[in-house]
N, C-alpha and C positions, 0 to 999 in steps of 0.2 A: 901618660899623665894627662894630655889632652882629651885623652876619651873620656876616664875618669873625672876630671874637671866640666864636661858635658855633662856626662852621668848625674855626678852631685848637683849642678845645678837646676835640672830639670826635675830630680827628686823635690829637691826644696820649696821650685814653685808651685807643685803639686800638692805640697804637702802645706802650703799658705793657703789651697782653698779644698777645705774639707768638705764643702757642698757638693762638691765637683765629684769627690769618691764616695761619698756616700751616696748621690744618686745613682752610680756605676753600677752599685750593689742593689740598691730600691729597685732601680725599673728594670732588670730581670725578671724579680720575683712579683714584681705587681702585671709585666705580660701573664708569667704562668698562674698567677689567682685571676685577674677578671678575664683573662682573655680563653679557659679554662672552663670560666661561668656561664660567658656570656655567648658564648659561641660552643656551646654544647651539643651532643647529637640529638638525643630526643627532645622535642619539646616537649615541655609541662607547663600543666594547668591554666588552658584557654579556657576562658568561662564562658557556658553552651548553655545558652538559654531554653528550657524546654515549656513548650505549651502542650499538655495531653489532652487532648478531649475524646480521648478512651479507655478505660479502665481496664480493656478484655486482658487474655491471657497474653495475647501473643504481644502486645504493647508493654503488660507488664515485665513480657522476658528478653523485647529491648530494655528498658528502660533496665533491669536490672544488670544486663550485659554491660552497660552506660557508668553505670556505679562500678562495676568493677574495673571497668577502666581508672575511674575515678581514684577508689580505691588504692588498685596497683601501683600499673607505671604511672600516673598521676597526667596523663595527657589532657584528661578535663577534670572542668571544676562546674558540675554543674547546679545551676538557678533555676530551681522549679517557679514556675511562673502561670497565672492563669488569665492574662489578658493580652492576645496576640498586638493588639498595636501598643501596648505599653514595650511587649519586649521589641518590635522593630525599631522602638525609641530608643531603648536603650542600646540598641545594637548601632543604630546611628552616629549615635553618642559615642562612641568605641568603647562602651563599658562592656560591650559582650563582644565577643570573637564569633558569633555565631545563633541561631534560633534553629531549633529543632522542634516542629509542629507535626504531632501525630494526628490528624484526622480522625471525628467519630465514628467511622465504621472502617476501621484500620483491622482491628482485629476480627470481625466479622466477615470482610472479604477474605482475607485470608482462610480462615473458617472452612469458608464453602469452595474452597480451593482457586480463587481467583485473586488476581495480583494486585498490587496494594500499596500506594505510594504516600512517603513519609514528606513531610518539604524542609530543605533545609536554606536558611539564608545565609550566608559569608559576608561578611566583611573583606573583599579580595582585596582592599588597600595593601592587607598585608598577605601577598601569596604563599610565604611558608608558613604564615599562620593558617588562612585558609584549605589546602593542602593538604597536610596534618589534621587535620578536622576533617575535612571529610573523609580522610584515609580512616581514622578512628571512626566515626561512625562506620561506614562501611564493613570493617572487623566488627561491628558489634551484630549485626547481620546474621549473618550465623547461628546466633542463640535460636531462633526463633526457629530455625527449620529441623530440628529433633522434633517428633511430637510431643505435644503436652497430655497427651490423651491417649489408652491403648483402641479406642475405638476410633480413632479421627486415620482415616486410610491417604488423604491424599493434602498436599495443602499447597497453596500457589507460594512466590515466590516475593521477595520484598522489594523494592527498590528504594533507592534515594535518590532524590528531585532537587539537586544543590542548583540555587537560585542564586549569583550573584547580583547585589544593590547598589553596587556603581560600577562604571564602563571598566571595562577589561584592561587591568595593570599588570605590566609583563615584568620579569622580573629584573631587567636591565634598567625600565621605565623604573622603576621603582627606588630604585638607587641615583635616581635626579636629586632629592631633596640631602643625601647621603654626600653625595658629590660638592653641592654649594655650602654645605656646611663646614664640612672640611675645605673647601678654599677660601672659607672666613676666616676659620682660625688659621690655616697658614698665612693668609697677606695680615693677622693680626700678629702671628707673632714674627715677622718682616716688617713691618711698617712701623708696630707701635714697641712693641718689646726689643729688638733687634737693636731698632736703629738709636733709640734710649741709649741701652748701652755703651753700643760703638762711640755715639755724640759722646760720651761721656768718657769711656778709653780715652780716645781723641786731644780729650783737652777742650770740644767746642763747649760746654756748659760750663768751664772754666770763665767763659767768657760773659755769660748771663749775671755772674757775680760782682761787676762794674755797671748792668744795667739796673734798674728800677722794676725791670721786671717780674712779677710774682707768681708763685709755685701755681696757681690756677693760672696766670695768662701760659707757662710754660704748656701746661699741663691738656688746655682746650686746645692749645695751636697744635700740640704733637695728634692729639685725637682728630681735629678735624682734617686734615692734611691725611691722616692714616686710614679714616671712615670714607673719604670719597677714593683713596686707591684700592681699597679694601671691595668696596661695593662695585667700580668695575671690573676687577678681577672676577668677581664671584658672579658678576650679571652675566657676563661674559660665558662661565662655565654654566648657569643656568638655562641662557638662552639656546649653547650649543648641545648641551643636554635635553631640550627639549627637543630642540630639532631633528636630534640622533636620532632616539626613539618615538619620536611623533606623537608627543606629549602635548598639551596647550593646558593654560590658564582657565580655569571656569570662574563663573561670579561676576565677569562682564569689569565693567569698572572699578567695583568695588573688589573685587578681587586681583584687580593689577595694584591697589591703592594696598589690601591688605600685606599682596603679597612684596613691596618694595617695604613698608614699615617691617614687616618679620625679620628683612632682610639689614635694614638701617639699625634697630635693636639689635639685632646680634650683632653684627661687627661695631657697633659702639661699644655694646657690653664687656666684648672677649678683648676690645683693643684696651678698656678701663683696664680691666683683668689683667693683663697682661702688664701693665702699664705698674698695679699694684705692686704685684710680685716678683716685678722689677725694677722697682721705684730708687731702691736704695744697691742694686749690683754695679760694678765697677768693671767685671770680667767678661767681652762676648763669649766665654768659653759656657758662663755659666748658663746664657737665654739658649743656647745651641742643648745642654743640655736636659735644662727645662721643658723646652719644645715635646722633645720624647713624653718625659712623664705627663704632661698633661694630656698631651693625644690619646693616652691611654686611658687614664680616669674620664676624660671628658669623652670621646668620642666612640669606645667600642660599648660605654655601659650606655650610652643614648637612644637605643632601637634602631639604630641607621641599618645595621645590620643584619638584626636577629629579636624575633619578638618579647619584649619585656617581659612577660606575664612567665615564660622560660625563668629568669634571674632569681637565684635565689635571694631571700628578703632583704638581705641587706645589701644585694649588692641594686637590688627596685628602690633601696632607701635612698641610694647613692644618686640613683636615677631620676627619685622626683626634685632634685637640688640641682641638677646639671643643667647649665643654661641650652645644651646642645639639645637634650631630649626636649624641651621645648620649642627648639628652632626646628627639628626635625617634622615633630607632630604638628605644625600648625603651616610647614611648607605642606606637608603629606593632605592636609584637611583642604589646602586651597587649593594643589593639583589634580586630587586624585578624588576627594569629599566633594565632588559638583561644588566646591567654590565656598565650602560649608563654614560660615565668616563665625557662626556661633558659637562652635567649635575651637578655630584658631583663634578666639577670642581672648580665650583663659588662656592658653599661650602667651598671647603677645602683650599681656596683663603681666605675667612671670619675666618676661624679657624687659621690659620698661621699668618695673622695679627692680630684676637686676641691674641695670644699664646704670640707674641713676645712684643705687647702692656703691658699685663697681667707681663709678663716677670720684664719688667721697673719697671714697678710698685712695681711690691714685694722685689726687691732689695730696690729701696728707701725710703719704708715704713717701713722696716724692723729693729725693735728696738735692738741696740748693745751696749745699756746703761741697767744699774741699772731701 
């Protein structure tokens, strides 16, 4: 009878919070959709900028090999283009994955049976993006060395000349910006989510209801208290991350400047956030459970892991809304981008108006009743 008196009662209070089992059931199934998506085997559809300035045969049967890439497994997306420094712009920009520039007598050396070099630039910020690209180009190599001709007796051979345009990122290095992201949002959901909560389990904000104090003074005092443990924790794993892999700061001052605001916006933003959509719970069981699911929308659809331009569109939809993908891209833009402020600019533009959105929100959500 006692066991059963157990039994029934821990059903019951299970059964007082249905958030509690219905998330039990959600984030299974939300691991095996985006994590399914977004951590897929092949890449697709890196857009590969090409410049031709040759028409000949053996140009035209890359370029054609190139489409069918396209075409098939979808590994590129390519942007015919005919002004080489607009596309190194763009590729700057991280609008391309890549430039592929055939030379005017590309096909003509080969012709006369001498060898013949293509140039390719990377973007190595992202090394399984770049990687994958040039592995693709590479396979498309091939096409050319059947003859096109039944009189052409001999023909040289092709090469690709992949040029990286920023210093060499390993791929350990590269998961620095991956690393302080995720220890933002954990000391966000520790610090501001968590301890909300628990205060409130507790009985301690039982206690704010005999002061004067109001839902904003509560509300700034939880975030700023949360934002300065937040941002050591995270500097912390920043700093030692760089150390690890022998990473540094480019941009000089302005980019220690940038890169502390990236850092101060997000864990403002995710502590707001957090703060929201637990503004009004009463259960630590429920922030312990939440934890999960947001990790999963927020942190594996962000790039930290796996190159966007892979994500099928909706789950890219998801991606341009996630404060993470922009805390990601605009660490990435100041370690690995020579410091590239232009860049993490439109970033830290999307973090600021989250932060102060996020902001509103947890003040007026935030429960100062019984």
């Amino acid at each position: 009878m006692r066991t059963l008196a157990v039994f029934e009662r821990d059903l019951r209070r299970m059964l007082r919070n249905p958030l509690t089992l219905f998330s039990a059931v959600l984030m299974p199934l939300l691991y095996l959709v985006i994590l399914g998506n977004s951590l897929q085997g092949p890449i697709k559809g890196l857009s590969l900028g090409v410049v031709a300035f040759d028409r000949g045969p053996q140009a035209r049967a890359l370029l054609g090999a190139l489409q069918a890439l396209e075409h098939g497994p979808g590994t590129v997306h390519l942007v015919p283009l005919v002004d080489e420094q607009r596309a190194l712009g763009l590729l700057r920009d991280g609008v391309l994955s890549g430039v592929l520039v055939v030379p005017p007598r590309f096909s003509s050396d080969l012709a006369r049976g001498q060898s013949a070099t293509i140039g390719l630039l990377l973007d190595n910020v992202d090394a399984v993006a770049a990687g994958a690209l040039q592995g693709a180009i590479s396979a498309a190599l091939p096409a050319m060395r059947s003859p096109l001709a039944r009189f052409e007796v001999h023909r040289g051979e092709a090469h690709v000349l992949p040029q990286e345009i920023y210093p060499r990122v390993d791929y350990d290095t590269s998961l620095v910006p991956a690393v302080v992201v995720m220890a933002i949002f954990m000391g966000s959901m520790i610090a501001g989510g968590f301890n909300l909560v628990m205060d409130r389990f507790l009985g301690v904000h039982e206690s704010y209801l005999s002061t004067p104090l109001s839902r904003l003074n509560i509300a700034i005092g939880v975030l700023a208290s949360g934002t300065v443990v937040t941002l050591l924790s995270s500097s912390v794993v920043l700093w030692c991350g760089l150390l690890i892999t022998g990473g540094r700061v480019h941009g000089g001052a302005f980019g220690y400047m940038a890169l502390f605001a990236v850092q101060l916006l997000t864990t403002f933003g995710l502590l707001a956030m957090m703060m929201a959509v637990l503004g009004r719970a009463s259960h630590p069981r429920i922030s312990g459970v939440l934890s999960g699911f947001l990790n999963v929308i927020l942190f594996f659809p962000s790039g930290a892991l796996y190159p966007l331009a892979s994500f099928p569109r909706w789950l890219r939809m998801i991606a341009m809304v996630d404060p993470e993908t922009h805390a990601v891209a605009a660490l990435k833009a100041i370690l690995f981008r020579n410091g590239d402020l232009a860049v993490a600019g439109t970033h830290v533009v999307f973090l600021a108006v989250f932060a102060v959105l996020m902001t509103a929100l947890a003040v007026s959500s935030l429960k100062r009743t019984l």
